[in-house]
N, C-alpha and C positions, 0 to 999 in steps of 0.2 A: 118416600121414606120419611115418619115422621118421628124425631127424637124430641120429646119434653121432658123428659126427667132428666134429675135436676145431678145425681148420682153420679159421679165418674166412671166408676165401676163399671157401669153399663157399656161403656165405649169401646170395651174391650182391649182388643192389642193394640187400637190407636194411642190411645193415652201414653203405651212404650217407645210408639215412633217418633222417630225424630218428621219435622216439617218436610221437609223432600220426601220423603217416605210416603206420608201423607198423601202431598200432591200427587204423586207418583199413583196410587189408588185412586183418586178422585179424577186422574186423565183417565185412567181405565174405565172408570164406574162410564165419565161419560161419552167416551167412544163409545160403549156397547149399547148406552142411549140412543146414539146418533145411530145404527145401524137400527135398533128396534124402531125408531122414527121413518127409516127408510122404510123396513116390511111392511108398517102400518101404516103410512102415509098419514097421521095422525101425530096428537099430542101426547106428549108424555111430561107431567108436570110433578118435581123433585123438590121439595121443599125438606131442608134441612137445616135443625133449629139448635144451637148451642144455649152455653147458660150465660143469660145475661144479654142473649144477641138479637135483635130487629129483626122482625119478620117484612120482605119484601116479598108482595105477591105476583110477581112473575117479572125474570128476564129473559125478552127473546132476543133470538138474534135472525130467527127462520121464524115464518108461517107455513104451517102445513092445512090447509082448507077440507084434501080428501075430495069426496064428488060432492059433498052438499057448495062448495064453492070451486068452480075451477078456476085454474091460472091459466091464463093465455099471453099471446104475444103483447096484446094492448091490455088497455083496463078494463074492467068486466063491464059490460053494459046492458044493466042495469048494476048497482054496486050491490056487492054480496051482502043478503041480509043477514044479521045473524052472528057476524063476527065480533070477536072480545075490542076492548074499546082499543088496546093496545094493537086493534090490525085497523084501526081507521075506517068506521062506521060512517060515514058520510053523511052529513046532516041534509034534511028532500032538501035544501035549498040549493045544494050544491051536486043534487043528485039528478037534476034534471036531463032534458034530452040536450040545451043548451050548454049547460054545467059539464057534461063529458063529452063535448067536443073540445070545450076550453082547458080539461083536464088531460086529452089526448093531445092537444100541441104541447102544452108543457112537460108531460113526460118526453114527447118527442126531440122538445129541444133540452132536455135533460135537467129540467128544472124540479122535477118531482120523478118519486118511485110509484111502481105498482102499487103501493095501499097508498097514494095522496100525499106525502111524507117530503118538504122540499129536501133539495141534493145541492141548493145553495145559502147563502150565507146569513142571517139574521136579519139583516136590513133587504138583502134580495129578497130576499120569502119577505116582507113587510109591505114590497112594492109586487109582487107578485099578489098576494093577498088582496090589494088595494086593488088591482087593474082588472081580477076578474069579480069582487066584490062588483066594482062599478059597471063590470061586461051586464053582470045580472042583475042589478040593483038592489044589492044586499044592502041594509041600512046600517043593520049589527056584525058589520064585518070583521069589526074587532075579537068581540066575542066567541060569533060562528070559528072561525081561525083560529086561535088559540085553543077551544075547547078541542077541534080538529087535529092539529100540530101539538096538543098538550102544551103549550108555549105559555108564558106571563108577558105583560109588558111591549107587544106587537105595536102599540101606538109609539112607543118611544124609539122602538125599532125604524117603526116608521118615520119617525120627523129625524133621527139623526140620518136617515139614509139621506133626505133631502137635503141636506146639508152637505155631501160630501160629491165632488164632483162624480164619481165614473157612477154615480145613479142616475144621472140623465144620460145617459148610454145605454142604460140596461132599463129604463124606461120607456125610450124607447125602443129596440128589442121586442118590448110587451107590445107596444103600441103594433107593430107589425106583424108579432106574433098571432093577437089577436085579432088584429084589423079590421 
């Protein structure tokens, strides 16, 4: 649904309601999304534009792949081509035969999601980053990572972790995990 004009008028009965009222429509609109997402196993992408207001180009909170990518219990291996950058496109450096063994223990010890996405802390994901950069001899591991994780600043991530004691805990952890 795309609104650009600039007219009030056009908004119809919204414009009379009060804000609860509003929302109150806007839960409904998307419940019946979230059911049309279930029939279709697919995307359904709503953009709606006020005046004067930023356009964001997509928030998920689900992926839905459909058959061109399936979801399994582990991670897809080989990683799913194809996907928006927002499901975590896997750079070949990190997509190898090695690269998703190292991405199957971390999921499994719960350090990352299905799309590659750490489930721990800033400076965790910094040393996480660092241990399998170095599994695979990533030289631009900063980079690789960041562009991956959409993150800024993974090196500063990085050196404060080493500073704080329970990172050598959870270094090693890595060290084992990886082994």
């Amino acid at each position: 649904m795309n609104h650009n004009e600039e007219v009030p008028e056009n908004l119809g009965r919204l414009g009379d309601m009060l804000p609860a009222d509003v929302l109150k429509l806007v839960n409904e609109l998307l419940e019946q999304l979230h059911r049309k997402e279930k029939d279709h196993q697919g995307s359904i992408v709503l953009n709606i534009y006020g005046k004067g207001s930023l356009h964001v180009d997509h928030v998920d909170t689900q992926n839905f792949y459909g058959d061109a990518c399936p979801k399994t219990k582990t991670l897809p291996s080989p990683p799913c081509v194809g996907r928006e950058k927002e499901s975590s496109i896997l750079p070949k450096v990190l997509a190898t035969d090695e690269a998703m063994a190292l991405w199957r223990k971390a999921q499994d010890a719960g350090y990352v999601d299905d799309n590659y996405q750490p489930l721990i802390s800033r400076t965790q994901a910094a040393l996480l980053a660092d241990a399998i950069a170095v599994r695979l001899g990533i030289k631009e591991k900063w980079k690789v990572f960041e562009s991956l994780w959409n993150r800024k600043y993974m090196r500063s991530d990085y050196n404060l972790a080493l500073t704080r004691k329970g990172s050598l805990d959870f270094q090693d952890e890595l060290k084992r995990l990886f082994g």
